[in-house]
N, CA, C and O atoms as a Maestro MAE file, in Angstrom:
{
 s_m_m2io_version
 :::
 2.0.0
}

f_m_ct {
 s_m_title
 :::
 protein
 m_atom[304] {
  # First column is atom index #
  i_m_mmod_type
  r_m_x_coord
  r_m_y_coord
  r_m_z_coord
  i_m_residue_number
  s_m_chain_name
  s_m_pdb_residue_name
  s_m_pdb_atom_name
  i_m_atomic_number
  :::
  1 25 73.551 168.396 415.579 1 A "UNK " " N  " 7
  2 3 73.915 167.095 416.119 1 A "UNK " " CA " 6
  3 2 75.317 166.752 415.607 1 A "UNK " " C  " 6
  4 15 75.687 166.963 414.452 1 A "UNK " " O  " 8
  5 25 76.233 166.076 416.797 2 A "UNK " " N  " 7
  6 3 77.336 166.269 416.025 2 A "UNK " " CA " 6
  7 2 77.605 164.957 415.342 2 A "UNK " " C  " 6
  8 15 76.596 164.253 415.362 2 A "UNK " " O  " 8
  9 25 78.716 164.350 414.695 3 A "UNK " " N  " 7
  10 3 78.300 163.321 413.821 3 A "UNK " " CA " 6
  11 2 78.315 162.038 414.554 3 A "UNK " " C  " 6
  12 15 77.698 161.049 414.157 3 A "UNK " " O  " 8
  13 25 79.329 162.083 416.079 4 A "UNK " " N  " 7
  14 3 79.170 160.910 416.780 4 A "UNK " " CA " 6
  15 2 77.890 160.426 417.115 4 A "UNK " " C  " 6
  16 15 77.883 159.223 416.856 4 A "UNK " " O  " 8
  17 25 76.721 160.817 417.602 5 A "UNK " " N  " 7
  18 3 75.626 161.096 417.820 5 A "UNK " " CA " 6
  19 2 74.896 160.826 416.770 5 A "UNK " " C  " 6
  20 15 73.820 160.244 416.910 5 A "UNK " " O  " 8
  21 25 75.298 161.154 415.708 6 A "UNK " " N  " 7
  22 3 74.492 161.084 414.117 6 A "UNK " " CA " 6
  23 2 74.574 159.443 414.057 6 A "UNK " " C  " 6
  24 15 73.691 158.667 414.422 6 A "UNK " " O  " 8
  25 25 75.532 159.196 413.644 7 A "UNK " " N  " 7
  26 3 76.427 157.623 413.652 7 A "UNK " " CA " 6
  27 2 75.591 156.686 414.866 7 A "UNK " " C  " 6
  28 15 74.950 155.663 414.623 7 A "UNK " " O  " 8
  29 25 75.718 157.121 415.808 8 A "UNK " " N  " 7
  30 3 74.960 156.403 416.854 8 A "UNK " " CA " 6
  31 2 73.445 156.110 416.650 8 A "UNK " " C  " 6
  32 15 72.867 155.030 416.774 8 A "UNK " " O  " 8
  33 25 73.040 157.083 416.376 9 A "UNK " " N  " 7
  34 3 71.588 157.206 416.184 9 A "UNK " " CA " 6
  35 2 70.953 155.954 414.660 9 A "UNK " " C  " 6
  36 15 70.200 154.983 414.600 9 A "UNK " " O  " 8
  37 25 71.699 156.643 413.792 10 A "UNK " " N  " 7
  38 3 71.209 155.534 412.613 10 A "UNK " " CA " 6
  39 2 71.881 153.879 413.187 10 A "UNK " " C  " 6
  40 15 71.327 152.873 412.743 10 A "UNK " " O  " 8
  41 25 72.419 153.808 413.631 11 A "UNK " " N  " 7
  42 3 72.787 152.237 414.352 11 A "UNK " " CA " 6
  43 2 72.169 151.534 415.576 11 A "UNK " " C  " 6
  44 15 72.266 150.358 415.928 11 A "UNK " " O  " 8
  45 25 71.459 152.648 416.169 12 A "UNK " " N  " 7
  46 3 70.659 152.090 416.548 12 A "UNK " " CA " 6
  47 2 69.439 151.665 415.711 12 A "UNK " " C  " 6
  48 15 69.130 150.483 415.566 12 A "UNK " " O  " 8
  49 25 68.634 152.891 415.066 13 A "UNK " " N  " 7
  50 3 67.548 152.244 414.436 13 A "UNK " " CA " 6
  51 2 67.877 151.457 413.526 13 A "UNK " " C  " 6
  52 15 66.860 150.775 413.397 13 A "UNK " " O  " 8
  53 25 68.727 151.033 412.693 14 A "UNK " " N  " 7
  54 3 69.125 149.753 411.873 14 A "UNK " " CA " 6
  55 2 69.113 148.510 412.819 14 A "UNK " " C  " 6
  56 15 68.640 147.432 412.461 14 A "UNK " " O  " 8
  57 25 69.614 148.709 413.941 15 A "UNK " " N  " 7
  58 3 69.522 147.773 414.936 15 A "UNK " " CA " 6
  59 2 67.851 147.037 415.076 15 A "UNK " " C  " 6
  60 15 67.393 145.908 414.898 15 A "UNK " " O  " 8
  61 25 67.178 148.643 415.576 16 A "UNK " " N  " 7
  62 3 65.412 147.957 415.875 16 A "UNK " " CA " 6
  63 2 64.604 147.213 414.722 16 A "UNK " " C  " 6
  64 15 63.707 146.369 414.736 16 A "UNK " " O  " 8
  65 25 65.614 148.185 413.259 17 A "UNK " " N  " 7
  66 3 64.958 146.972 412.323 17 A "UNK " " CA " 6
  67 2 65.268 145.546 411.747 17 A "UNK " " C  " 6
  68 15 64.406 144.748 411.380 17 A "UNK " " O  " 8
  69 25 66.717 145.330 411.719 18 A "UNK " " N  " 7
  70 3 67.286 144.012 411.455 18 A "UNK " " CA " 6
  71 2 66.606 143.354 413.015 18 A "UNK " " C  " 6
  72 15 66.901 142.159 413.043 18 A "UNK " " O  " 8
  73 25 65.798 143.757 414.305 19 A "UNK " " N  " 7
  74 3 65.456 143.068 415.199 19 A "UNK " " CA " 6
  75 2 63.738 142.630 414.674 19 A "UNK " " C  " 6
  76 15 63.153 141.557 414.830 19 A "UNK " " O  " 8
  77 25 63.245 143.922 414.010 20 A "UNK " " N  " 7
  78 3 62.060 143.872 414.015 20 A "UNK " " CA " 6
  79 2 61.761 142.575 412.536 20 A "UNK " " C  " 6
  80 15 60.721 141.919 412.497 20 A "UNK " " O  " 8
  81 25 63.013 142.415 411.325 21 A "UNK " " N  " 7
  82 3 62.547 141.550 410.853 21 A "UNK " " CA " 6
  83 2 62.684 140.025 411.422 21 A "UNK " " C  " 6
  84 15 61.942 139.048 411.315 21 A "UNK " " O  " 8
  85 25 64.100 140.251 412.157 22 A "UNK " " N  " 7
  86 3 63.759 138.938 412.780 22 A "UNK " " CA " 6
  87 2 62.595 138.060 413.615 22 A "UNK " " C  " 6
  88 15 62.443 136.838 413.628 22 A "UNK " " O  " 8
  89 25 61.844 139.077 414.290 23 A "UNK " " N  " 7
  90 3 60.993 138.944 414.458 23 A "UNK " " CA " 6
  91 2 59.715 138.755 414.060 23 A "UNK " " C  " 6
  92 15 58.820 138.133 414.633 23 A "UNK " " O  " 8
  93 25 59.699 139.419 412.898 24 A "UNK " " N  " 7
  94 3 58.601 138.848 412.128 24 A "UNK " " CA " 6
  95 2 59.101 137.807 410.808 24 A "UNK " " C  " 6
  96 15 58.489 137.693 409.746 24 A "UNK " " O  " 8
  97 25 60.421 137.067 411.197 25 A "UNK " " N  " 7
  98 3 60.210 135.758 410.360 25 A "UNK " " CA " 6
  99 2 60.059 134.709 411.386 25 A "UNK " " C  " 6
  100 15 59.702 133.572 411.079 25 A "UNK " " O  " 8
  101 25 60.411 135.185 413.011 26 A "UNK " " N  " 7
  102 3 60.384 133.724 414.199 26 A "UNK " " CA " 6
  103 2 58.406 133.675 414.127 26 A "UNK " " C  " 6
  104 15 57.891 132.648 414.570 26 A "UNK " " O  " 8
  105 25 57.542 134.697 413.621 27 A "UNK " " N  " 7
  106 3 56.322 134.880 413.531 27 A "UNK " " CA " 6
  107 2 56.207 134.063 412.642 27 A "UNK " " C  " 6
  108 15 55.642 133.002 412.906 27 A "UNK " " O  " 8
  109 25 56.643 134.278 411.490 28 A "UNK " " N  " 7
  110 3 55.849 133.896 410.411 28 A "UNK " " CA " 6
  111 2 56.074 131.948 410.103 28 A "UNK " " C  " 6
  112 15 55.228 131.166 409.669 28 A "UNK " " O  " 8
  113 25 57.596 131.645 410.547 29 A "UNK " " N  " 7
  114 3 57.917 130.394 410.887 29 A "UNK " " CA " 6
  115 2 57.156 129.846 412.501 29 A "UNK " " C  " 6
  116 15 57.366 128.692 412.873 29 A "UNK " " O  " 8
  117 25 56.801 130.236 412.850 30 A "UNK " " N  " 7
  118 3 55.935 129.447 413.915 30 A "UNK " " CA " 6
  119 2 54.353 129.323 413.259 30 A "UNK " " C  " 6
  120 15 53.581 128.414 413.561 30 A "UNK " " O  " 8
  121 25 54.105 130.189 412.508 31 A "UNK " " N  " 7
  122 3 52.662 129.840 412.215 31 A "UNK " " CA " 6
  123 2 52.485 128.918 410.785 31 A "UNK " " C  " 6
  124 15 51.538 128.273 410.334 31 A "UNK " " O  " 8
  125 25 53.867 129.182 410.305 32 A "UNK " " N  " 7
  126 3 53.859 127.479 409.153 32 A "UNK " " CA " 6
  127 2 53.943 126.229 409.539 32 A "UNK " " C  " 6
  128 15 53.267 125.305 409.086 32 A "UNK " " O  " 8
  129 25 55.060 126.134 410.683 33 A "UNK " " N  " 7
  130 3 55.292 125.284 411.602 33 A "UNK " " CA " 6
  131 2 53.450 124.739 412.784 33 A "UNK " " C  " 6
  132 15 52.983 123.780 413.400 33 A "UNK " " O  " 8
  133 25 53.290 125.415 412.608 34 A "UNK " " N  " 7
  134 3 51.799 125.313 413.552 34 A "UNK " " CA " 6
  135 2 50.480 125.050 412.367 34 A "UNK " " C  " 6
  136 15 49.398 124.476 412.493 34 A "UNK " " O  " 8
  137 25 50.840 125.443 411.709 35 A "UNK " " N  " 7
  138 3 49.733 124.776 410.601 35 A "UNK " " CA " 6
  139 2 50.026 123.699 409.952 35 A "UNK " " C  " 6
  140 15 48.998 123.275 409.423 35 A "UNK " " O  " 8
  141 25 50.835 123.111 409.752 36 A "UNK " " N  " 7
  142 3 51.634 121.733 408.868 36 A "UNK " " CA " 6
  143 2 51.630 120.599 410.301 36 A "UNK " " C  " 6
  144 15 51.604 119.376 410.163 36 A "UNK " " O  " 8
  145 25 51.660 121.260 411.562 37 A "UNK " " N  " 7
  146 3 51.374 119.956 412.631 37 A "UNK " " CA " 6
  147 2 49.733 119.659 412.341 37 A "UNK " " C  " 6
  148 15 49.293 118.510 412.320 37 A "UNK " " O  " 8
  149 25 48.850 120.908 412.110 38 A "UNK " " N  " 7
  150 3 47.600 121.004 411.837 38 A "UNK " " CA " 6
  151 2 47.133 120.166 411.305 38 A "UNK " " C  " 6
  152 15 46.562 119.177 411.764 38 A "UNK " " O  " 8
  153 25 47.424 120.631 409.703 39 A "UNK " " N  " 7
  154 3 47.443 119.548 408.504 39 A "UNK " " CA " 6
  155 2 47.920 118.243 408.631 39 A "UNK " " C  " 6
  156 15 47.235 117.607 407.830 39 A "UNK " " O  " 8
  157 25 48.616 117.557 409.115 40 A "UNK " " N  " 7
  158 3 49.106 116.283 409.510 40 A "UNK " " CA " 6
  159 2 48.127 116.104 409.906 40 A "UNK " " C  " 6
  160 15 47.312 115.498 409.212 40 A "UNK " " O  " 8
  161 25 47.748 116.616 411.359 41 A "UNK " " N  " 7
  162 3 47.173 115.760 412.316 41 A "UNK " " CA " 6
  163 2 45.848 115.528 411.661 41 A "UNK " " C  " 6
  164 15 45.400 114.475 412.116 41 A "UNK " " O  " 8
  165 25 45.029 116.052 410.793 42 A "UNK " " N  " 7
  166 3 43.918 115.543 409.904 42 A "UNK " " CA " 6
  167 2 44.200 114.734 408.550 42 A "UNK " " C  " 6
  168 15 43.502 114.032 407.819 42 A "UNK " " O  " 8
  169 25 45.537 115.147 408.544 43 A "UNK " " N  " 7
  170 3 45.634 113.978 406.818 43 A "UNK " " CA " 6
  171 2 46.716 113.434 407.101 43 A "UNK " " C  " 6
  172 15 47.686 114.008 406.607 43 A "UNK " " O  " 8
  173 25 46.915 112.631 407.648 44 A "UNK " " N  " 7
  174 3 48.123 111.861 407.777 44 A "UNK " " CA " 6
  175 2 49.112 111.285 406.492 44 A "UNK " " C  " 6
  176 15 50.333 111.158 406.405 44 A "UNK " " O  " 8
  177 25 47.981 111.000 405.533 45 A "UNK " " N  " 7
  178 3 48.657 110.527 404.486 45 A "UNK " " CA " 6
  179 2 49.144 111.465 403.714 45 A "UNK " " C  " 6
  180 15 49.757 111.170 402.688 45 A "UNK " " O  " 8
  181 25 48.940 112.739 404.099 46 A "UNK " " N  " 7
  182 3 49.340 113.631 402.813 46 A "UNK " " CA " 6
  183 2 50.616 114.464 403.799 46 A "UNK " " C  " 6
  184 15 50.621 115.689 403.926 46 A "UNK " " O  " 8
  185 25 51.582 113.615 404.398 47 A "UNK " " N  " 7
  186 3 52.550 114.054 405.107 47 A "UNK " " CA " 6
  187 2 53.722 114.925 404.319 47 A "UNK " " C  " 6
  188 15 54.321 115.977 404.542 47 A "UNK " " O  " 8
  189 25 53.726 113.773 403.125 48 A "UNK " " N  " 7
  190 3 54.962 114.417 402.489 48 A "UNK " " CA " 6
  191 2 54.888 116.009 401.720 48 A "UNK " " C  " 6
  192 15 55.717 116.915 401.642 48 A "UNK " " O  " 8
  193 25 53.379 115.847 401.171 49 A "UNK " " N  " 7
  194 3 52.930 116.879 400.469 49 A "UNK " " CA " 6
  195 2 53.342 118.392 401.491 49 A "UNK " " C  " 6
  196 15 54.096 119.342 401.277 49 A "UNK " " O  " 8
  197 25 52.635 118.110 402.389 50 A "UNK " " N  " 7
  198 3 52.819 119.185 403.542 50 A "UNK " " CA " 6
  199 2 53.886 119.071 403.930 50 A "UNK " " C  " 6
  200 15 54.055 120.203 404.384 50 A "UNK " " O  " 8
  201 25 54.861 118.507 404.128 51 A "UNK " " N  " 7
  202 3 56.276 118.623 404.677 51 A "UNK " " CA " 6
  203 2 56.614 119.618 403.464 51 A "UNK " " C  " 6
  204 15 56.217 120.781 403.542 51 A "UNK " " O  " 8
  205 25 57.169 119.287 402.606 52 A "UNK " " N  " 7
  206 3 57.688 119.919 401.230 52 A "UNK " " CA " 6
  207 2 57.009 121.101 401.038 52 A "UNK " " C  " 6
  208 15 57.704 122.108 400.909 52 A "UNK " " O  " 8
  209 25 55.839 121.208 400.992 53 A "UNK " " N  " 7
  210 3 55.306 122.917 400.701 53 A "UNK " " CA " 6
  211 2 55.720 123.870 402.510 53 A "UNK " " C  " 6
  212 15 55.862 125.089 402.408 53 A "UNK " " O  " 8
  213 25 55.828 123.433 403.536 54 A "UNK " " N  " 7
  214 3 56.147 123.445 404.733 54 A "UNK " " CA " 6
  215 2 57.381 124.514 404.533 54 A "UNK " " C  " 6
  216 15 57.408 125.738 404.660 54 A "UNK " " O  " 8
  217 25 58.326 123.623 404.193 55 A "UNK " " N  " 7
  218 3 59.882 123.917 403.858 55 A "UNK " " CA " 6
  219 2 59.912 124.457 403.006 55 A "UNK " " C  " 6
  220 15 60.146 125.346 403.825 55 A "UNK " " O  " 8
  221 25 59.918 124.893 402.122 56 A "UNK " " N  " 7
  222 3 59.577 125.603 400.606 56 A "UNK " " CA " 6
  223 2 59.229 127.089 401.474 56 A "UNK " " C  " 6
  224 15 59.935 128.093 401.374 56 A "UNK " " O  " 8
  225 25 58.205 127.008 402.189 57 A "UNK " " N  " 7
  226 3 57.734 128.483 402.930 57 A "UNK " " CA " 6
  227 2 58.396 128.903 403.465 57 A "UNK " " C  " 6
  228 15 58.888 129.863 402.873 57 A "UNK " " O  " 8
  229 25 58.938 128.678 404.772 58 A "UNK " " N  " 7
  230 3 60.066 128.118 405.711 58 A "UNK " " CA " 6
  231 2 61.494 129.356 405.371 58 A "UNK " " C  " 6
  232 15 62.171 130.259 405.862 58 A "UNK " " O  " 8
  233 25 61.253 128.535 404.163 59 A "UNK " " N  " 7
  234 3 62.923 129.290 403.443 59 A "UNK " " CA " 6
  235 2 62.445 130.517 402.635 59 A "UNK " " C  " 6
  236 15 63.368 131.267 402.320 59 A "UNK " " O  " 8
  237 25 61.307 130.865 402.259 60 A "UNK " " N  " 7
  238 3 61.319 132.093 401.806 60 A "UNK " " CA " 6
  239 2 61.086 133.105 402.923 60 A "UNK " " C  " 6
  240 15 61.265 134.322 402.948 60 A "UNK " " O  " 8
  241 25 60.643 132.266 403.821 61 A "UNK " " N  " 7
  242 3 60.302 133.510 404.933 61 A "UNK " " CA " 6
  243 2 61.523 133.911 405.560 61 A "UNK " " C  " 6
  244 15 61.647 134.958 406.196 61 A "UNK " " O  " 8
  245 25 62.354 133.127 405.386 62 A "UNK " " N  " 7
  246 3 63.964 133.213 406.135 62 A "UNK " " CA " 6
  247 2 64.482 134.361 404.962 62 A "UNK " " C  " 6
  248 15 64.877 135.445 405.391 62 A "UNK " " O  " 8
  249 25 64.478 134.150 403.696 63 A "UNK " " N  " 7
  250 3 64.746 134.658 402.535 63 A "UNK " " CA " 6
  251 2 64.510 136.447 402.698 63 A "UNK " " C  " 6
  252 15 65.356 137.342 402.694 63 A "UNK " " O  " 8
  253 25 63.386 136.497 402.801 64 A "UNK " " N  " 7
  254 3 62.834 138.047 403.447 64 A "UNK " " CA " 6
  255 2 63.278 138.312 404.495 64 A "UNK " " C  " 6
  256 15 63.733 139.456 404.472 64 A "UNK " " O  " 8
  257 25 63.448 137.577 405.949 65 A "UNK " " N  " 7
  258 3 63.817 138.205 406.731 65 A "UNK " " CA " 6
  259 2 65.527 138.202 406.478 65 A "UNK " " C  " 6
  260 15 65.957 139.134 407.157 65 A "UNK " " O  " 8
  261 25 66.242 137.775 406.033 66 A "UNK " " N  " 7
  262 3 67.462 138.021 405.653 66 A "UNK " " CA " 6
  263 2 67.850 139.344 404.809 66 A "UNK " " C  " 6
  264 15 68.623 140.224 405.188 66 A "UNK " " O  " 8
  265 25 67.305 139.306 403.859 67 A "UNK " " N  " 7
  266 3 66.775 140.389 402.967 67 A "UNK " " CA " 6
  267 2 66.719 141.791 404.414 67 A "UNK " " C  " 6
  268 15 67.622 142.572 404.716 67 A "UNK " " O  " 8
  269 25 65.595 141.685 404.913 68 A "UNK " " N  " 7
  270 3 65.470 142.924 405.442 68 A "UNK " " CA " 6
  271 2 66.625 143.255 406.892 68 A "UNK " " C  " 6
  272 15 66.885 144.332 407.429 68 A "UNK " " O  " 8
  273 25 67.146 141.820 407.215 69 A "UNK " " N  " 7
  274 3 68.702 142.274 407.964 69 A "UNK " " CA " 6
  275 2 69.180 143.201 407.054 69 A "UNK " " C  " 6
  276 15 69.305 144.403 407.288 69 A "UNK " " O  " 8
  277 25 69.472 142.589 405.919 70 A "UNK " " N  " 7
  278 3 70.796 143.389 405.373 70 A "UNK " " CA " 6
  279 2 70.428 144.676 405.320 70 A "UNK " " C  " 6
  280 15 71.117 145.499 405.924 70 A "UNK " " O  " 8
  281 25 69.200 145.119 404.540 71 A "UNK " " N  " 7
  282 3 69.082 146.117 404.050 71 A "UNK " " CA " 6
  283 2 68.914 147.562 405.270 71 A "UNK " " C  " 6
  284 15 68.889 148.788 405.166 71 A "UNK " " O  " 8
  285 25 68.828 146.543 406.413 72 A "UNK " " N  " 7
  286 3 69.087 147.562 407.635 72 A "UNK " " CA " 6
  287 2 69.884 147.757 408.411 72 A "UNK " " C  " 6
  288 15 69.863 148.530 409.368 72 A "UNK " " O  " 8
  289 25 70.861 146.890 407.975 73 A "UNK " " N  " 7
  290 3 72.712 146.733 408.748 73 A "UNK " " CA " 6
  291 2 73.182 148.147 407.559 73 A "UNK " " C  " 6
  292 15 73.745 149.193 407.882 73 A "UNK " " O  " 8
  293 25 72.714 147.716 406.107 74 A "UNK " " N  " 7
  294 3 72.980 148.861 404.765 74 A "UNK " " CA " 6
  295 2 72.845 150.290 405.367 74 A "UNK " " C  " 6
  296 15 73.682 151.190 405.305 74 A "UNK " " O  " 8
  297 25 71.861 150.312 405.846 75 A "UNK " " N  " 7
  298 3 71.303 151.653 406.196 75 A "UNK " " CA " 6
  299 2 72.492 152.218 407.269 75 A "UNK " " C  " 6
  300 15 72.871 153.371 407.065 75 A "UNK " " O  " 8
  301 25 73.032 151.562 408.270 76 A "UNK " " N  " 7
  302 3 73.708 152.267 409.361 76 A "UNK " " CA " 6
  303 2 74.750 153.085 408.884 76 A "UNK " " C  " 6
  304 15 75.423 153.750 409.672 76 A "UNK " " O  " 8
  :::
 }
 m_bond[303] {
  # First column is bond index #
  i_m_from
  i_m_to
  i_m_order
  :::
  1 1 2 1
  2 2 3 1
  3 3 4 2
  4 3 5 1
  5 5 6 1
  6 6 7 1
  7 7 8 2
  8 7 9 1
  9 9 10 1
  10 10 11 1
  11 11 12 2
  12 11 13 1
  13 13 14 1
  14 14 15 1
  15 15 16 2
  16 15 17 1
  17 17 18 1
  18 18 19 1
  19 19 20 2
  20 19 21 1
  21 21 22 1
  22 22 23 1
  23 23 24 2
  24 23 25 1
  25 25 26 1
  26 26 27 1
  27 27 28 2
  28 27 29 1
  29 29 30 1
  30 30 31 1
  31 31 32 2
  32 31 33 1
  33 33 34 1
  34 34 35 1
  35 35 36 2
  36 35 37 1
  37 37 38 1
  38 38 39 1
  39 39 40 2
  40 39 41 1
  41 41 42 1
  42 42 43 1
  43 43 44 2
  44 43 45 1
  45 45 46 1
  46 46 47 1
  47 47 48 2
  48 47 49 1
  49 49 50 1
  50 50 51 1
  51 51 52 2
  52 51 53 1
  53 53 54 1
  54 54 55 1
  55 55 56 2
  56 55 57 1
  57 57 58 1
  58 58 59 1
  59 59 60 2
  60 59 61 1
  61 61 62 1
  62 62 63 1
  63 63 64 2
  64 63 65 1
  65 65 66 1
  66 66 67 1
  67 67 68 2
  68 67 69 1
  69 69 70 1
  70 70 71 1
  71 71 72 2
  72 71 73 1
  73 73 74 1
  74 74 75 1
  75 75 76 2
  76 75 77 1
  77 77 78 1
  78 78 79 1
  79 79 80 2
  80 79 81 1
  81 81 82 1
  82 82 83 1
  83 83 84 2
  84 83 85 1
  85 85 86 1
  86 86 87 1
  87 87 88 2
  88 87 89 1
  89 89 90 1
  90 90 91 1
  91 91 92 2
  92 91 93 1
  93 93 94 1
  94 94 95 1
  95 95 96 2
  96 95 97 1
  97 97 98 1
  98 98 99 1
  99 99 100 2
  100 99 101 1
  101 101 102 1
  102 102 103 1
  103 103 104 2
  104 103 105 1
  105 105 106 1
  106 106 107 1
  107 107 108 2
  108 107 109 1
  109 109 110 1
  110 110 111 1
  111 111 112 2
  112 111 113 1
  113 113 114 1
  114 114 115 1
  115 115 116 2
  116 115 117 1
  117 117 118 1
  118 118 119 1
  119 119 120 2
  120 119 121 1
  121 121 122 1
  122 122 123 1
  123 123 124 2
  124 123 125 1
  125 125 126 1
  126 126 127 1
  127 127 128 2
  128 127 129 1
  129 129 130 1
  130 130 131 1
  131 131 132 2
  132 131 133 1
  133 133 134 1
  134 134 135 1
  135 135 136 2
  136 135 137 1
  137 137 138 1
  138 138 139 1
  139 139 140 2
  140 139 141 1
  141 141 142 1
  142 142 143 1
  143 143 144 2
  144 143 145 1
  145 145 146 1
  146 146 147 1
  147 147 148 2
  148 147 149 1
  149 149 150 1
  150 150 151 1
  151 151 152 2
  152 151 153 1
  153 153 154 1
  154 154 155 1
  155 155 156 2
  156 155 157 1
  157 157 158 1
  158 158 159 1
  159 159 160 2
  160 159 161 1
  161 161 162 1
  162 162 163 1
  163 163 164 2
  164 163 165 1
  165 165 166 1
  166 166 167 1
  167 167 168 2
  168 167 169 1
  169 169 170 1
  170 170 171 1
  171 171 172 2
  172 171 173 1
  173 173 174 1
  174 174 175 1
  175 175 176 2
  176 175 177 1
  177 177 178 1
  178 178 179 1
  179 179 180 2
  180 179 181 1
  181 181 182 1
  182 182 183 1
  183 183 184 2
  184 183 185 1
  185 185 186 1
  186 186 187 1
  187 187 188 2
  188 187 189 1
  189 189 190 1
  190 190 191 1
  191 191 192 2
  192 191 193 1
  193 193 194 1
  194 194 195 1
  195 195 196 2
  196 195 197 1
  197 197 198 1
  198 198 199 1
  199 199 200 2
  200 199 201 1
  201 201 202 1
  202 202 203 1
  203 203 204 2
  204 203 205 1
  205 205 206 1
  206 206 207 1
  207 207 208 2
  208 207 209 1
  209 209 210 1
  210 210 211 1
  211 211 212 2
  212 211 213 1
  213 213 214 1
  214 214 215 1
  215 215 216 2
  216 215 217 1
  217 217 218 1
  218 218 219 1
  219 219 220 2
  220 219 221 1
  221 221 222 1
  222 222 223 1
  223 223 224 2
  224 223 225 1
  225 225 226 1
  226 226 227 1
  227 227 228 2
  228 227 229 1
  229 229 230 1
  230 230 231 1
  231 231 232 2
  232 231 233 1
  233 233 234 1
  234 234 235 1
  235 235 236 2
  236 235 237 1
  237 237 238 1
  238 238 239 1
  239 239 240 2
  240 239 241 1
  241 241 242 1
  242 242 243 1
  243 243 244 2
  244 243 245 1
  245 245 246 1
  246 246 247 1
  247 247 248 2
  248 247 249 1
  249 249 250 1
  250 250 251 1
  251 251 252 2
  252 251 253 1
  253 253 254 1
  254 254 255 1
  255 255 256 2
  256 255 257 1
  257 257 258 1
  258 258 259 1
  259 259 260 2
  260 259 261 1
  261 261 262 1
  262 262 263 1
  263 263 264 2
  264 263 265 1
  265 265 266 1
  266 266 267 1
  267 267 268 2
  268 267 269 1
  269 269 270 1
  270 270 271 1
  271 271 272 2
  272 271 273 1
  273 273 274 1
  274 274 275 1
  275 275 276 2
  276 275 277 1
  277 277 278 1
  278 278 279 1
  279 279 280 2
  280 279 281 1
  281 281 282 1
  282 282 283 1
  283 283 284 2
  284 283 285 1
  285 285 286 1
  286 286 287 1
  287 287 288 2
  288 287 289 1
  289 289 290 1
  290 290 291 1
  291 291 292 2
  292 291 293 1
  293 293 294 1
  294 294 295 1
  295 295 296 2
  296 295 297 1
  297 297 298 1
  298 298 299 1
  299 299 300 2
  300 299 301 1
  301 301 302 1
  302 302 303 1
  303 303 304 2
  :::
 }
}
């Protein structure tokens, strides 16, 4: 294989994976986001509690999927 081809090849699959984590943080932020409307809608009063642990999640899940951009932009 010659190296243009080589080059091509690892940039793509760095590609499918900086796609594939994005994708599993728009996952993992819709189902925090979908459980904290949950939680509200039965405890109203405990809004703030759940907002704050909400966001707290939110950002680590962003945290990992950032994380696994890089480390697959690294790879190309």
């Amino acid at each position: 294989m010659n190296e243009g081809m080589e080059f091509a090849f690892h940039g793509g699959i760095a590609a499918i994976g900086a796609g594939l984590a994005a994708v599993g943080a728009g996952i993992g932020i819709g189902k925090i986001g979908g459980s904290a409307v949950e939680a509200i809608a039965r405890q109203p009063e405990a809004y703030n509690k759940i907002q704050t642990t909400m966001i707290i999640a939110a950002a680590l899940v962003e945290g990992v999927a950032l994380f696994g951009v890089v480390v697959a932009m690294l790879q190309a």
